[in-house]
C-alpha positions, 0 to 999 in steps of 0.5 A: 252095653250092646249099642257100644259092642255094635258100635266097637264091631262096626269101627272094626269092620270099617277099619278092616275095610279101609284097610283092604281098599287101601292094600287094593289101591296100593297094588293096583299102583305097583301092578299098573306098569306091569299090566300096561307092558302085557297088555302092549304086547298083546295090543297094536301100535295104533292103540300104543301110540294113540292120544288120549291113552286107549285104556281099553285095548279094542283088539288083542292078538299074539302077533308081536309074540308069533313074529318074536319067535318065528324070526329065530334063525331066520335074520330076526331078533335071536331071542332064543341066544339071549335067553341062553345067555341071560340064564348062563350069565345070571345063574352063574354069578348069582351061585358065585357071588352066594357062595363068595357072600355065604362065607364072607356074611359067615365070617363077619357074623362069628369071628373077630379080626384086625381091621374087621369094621373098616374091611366091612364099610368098605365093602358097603361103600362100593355100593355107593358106586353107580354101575354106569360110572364102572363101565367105562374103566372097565371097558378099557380093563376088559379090552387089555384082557381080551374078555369083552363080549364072553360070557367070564366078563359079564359074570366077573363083573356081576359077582363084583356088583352082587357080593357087597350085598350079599355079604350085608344081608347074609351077616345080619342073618347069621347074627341072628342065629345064636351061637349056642346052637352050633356049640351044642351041635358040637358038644352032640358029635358035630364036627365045626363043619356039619355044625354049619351045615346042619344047624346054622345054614338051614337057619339062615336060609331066609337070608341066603334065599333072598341075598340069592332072589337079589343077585340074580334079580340084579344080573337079569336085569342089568342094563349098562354094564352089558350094553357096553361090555358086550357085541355079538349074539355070542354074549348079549342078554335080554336087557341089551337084545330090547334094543334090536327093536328099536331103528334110526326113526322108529321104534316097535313098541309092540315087540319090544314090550312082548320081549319084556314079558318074556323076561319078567317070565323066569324072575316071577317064577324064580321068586315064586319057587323060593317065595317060602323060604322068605320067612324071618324070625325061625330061630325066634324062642329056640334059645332059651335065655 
């Protein structure tokens, strides 16, 4: 009896083993990108371009960064103006698109009207669209109506690209809150309203919070839309502003991956901030069946 409760321990702990080792390889894959672009910006040319690849940088310095910022208003790379306008840019049509997702999720999840299915999966296909292949019509659009390069039609257009899914995520969210926690709220007092608000919206927070981290995740991020509806310093994110270091025959790769730390800075913080609102299943047992 007591060799088989070894044995049962034993195949437990290796199994635990296995376990942690296969986590700890899976993260080392996903985190490698990251770490080779940190460690590229720290790191000179020579060893970014040199082959076989120097896995062990030999020297590190903050060069590529001081140069980054030491260049602002002074002919080099605004970074500063590209921040400003990455985080206006992103900001503001990520609390658009949940507010626009908040009440169309909300509408899809409680009420019933004509034409509801099809309105729905045709919202869901617009996703099926590639960003790329609207940016030519919309260049054309955008030049008609005189709002390439500002910052209204950047954010009209990643309100356009973030709310489908907002509405799909926030609406499965809403399902799972049940109806008779808002229908005791008003038998309590509540008026229809705060029965949302103090009931329903907290419950939902899980969904709103990522349906929020995904907007703007995809608004800091975006690439092809802004490289073509924008020109100037005046409007040009972070993503476009990658391409001030590349030349006609060269390209700094050093600076080039410092600017991407720079920008992966404020997604890990966002997702950090939020991180514990990203739990499902709060409205698990509060209903009694």
């Amino acid at each position: 009896m007591r060799d088989e409760n070894a044995s049962h321990r034993l195949k437990r702990r290796l199994l635990k083993l296995a376990h942690a080792a296969g986590l700890f390889a899976a993260m080392t894959i996903i985190c490698m990108p990251g770490l080779w672009i940190v460690l590229s910006s720290l790191r000179p040319t020579v060893e970014i371009m040199a082959k076989p690849p120097a896995w062990i940088p030999q020297e590190l310095s903050l060069d590529a960064y001081v140069a980054m910022f030491s260049g602002v208003g002074k002919g080099g790379i605004p970074v500063l103006e590209y921040f400003r306008n990455s985080l206006i840019i992103s900001v503001t049509s990520t609390v658009v698109a949940i507010a626009v997702g908040m009440a169309g999720g909300y509408a899809f999840a409680r009420y019933r009207f004509r034409g509801k299915s099809g309105l729905f999966l045709g919202l869901m296909l617009t996703r099926t669209v590639p960003g790329i292949a609207l940016s030519l019509p919309l260049f054309f659009v955008y030049a008609r109506l005189g709002i390439i390069d500002t910052h209204f039609g950047l954010i009209m257009a990643y309100v356009a690209l973030n709310v489908p899914f907002t509405i799909w995520l926030i609406d499965g969210f809403f399902r799972q809150v049940p109806k008779d926690l808002a229908e005791a709220a008003q038998i309590d007092g509540c008026t229809r309203w705060q029965a949302f608000w103090q009931v329903e919206f907290p419950l939902a927070g899980p969904g709103i919070a990522s349906a929020g981290i995904f907007a703007f995740l995809t608004s800091w991020n975006e690439f092809a839309l802004a490289s073509q509806l924008t020109r100037s310093v005046n409007s040009k994110t972070l993503p476009v502003g990658l391409l001030d270091y590349t030349a006609e025959f060269t390209i700094d790769w050093r600076g080039m991956c410092a600017l991407a730390v720079v920008m992966i800075i404020p997604a890990l913080t966002l997702t950090f901030i939020v991180q514990k609102h990203l739990v499902s299943g709060l409205t698990s047992g509060a209903v009694k069946g």
